[in-house]
N, C-alpha and C positions, 0 to 999 in steps of 0.2 A: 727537103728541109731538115735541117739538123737538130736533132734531141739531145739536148743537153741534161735532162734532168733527171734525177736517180730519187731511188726509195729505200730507206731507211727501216726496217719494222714497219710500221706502217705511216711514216712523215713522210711524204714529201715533198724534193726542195726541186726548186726550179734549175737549177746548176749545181757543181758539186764543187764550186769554190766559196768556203766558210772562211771567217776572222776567229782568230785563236784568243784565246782565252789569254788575260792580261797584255794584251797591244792595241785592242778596243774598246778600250773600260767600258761600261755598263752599257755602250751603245748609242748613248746619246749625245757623246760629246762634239760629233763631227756632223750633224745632221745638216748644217749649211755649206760643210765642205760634198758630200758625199751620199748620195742616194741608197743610204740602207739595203732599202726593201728590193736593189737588182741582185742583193747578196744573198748566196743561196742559203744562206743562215749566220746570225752572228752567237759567237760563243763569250757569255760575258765575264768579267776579271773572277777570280775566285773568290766566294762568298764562308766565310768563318760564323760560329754561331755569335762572336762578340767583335766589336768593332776591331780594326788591329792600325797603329800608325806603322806600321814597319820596322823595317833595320835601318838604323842609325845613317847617311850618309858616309862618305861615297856609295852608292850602290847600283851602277851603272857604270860600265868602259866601253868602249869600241875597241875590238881589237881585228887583225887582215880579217877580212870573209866576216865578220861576228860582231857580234854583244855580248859580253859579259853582264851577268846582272842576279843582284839578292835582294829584292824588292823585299820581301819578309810577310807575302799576302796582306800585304798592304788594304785594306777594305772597309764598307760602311757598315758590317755586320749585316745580319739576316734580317734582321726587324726593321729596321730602313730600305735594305732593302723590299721586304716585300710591300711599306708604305710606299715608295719613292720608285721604285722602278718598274714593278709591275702593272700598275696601271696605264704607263708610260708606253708599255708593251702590245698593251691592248691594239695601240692605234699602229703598229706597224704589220706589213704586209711581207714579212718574212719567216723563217723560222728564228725563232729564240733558244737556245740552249742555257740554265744556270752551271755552273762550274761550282761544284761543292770543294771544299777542303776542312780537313779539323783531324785533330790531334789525339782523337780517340774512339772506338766505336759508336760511343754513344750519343758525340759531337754529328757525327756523320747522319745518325738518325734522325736528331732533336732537328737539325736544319731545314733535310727533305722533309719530314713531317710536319715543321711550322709552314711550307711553304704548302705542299700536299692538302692541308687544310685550310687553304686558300681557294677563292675561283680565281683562275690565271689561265693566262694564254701561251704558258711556257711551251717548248713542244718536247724537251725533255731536259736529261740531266747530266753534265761530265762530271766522273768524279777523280779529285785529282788526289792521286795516291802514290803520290813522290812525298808524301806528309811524312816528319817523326811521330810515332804511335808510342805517347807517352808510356801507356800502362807494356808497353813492352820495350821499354830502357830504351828510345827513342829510335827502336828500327822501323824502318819507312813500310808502310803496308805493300807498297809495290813490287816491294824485294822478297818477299816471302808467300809463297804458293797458300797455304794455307788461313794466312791475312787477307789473303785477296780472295778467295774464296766465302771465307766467311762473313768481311763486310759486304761483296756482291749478294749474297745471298739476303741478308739482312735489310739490304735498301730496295733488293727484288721485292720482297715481300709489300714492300709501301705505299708500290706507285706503279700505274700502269706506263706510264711516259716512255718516252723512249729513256735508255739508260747506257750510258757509254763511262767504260772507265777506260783514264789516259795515264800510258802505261812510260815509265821512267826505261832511257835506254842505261841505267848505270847500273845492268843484272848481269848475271851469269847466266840467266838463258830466260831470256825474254819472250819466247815461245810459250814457253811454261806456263810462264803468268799470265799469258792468255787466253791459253786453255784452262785454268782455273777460275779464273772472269766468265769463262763459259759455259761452263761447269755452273757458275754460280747464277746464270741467268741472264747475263748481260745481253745486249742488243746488237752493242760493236765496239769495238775497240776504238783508240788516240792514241796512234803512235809517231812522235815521240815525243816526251816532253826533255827539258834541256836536257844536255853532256854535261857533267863537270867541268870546270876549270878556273883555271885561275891565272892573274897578270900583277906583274911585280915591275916596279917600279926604279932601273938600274940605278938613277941617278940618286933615288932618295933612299933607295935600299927596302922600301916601304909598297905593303900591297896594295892594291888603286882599286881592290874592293876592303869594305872597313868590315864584312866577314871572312875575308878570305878566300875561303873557296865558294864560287857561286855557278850559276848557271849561265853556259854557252849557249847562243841560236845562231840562226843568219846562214847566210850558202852556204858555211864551213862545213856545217853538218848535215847538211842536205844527201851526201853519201853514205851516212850514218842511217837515218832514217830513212831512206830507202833500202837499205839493209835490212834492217829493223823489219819495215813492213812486210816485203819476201819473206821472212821466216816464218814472218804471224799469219800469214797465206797461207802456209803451208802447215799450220797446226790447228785452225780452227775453219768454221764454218759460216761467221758471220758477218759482214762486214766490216771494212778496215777505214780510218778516216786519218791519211798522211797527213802528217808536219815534222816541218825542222826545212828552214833554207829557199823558200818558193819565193821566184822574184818574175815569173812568167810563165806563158801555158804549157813550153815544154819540159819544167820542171815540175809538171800539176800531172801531164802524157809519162813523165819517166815512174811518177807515186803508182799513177793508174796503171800502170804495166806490171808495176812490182808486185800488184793485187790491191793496189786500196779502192776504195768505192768513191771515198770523196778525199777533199782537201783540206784543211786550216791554212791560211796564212798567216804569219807572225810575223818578224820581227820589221820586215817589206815596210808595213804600216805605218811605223814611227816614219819615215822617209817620205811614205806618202797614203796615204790615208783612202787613195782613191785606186789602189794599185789594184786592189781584187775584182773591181768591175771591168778594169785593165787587163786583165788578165781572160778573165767571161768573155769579151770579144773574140780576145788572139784565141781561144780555144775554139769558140765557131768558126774562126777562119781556119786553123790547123783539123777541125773536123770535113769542113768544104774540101779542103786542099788534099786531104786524106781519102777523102771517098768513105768517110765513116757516119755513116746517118744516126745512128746511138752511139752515145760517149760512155754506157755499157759495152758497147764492146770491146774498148781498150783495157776491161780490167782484170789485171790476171792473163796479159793478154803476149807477153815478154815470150819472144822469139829465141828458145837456148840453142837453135839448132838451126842448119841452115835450109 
């Protein structure tokens, strides 16, 4: 019989195929499309401490392989959601992760703290720190060793939950800032969150995002992030949970080789919503078909040598 299921700190999830943060919104929207609770956890859209309507329109292209997209953390704010979703939460039979984001240390705390002094059945927390950090002339915490140290440390101190920060591939050494997240106490890492980029538009001379430069996903970058995650294998000690690009289990087999422990799926979901439990099958059958009785064993598991 084949074991699909991994542990976390101490969660665990029945499969190691998760829904990423903003391509699942709060979790609840698909529940007549989609059986939740086969997922081995959902990660819900990122939560601000103040409601946010986003960036302006256009803020979504397709482009080969990808999505463009500057949503602008779009959200209901913390205080709706902890009325409005957490209870909601109560009744499912998966794991929950919140997705933090904010624009300052203090946003960061004020959030996990209003939610922390809740009873909830969260099982932990992403923090997404691709953020501008106002009080530092809006360099993103992700990009700097010592930001990312000190807000991990800051939100270790708050919660014993599980605690994952998701780590931006637009660094100089991405490594780094993992081991600084580890340093600071984290659980595990989220790699990757989008690439840069940007689509212009020939005939109208005009860019077809109304920020400009926004964030890439989709297969394009699926060799990006598996990049990504190999390196972060190779500089820390904790658990790695791949995205960027998964439309099936042997791109969920190439994360798990690279060293991750589990998966995200993204951008798949706009497409079809039911793709990751799609996915949970074809890996039982690619585990059968492999001779591999734990899906532990694939990880970290990449053959350099003949």
């Amino acid at each position: 019989m084949v074991d699909l299921s991994i542990k976390i700190k101490n969660v665990e999830f029945s499969n190691p195929v998760l829904v990423a943060s903003g391509t699942f919104g709060y979790g609840n929207e698909v529940n007549e499309l989609v059986d939740v609770n086969r997922l081995g956890g959902i990660v819900t859209k990122s939560i601000t401490l103040h409601p946010r309507e986003g960036n302006p329109p256009p803020r979504m292209v397709e482009t080969p392989s990808g999505l463009l997209n500057s949503i602008g953390l779009a959200n209901i704010g913390v205080e709706r959601y902890i009325s409005e979703m957490l209870p909601y939460y109560e009744e499912l039979d998966t794991n929950v992760i919140m997705n933090i984001a904010g624009s300052s240390l203090q946003e960061y705390i004020t959030i996990l703290e209003r939610v922390e002094g809740t009873s909830n059945y969260l099982s932990g927390y992403e923090i997404n720190i691709s953020c501008p950090n106002v009080e530092k002339g809006g360099l993103e915490f992700g990009v700097d060793c010592d930001l990312t140290l000190a807000l991990t440390k800051e939100l270790r101190k708050r919660t014993d939950k599980l605690l994952i920060m998701k780590l931006s591939p637009n660094v100089t050494d991405i490594a780094s800032i993992a081991k600084a997240a580890e340093l600071g106490g984290v659980d595990a890492i989220s790699a990757i969150n989008t690439v840069v980029g940007m689509s212009i538009n020939p005939q109208t001379r005009k860019q077809n995002i109304f920020t400009g430069l926004s964030g890439l996903s989709g297969p394009a970058i699926r060799p990006v992030g598996v990049a990504n995650v190999y390196k972060i294998f190779d500089a820390v000690d904790i658990p790695i949970i791949g995205i960027g690009g998964i439309t099936s289990a042997d791109d969920v087999v190439e994360y798990l080789l690279a060293g991750a422990t589990a998966v995200q799926v993204g951008t798949a979901n706009f497409r079809d919503p039911g793709i990751g439990i799609q996915i949970i099958k074809q890996l039982f059958e690619y585990c059968e078909e492999h001779n591999v009785p734990s899906i532990r064993e694939l990880v970290g598991a990449i053959r350099d040598e003949d």
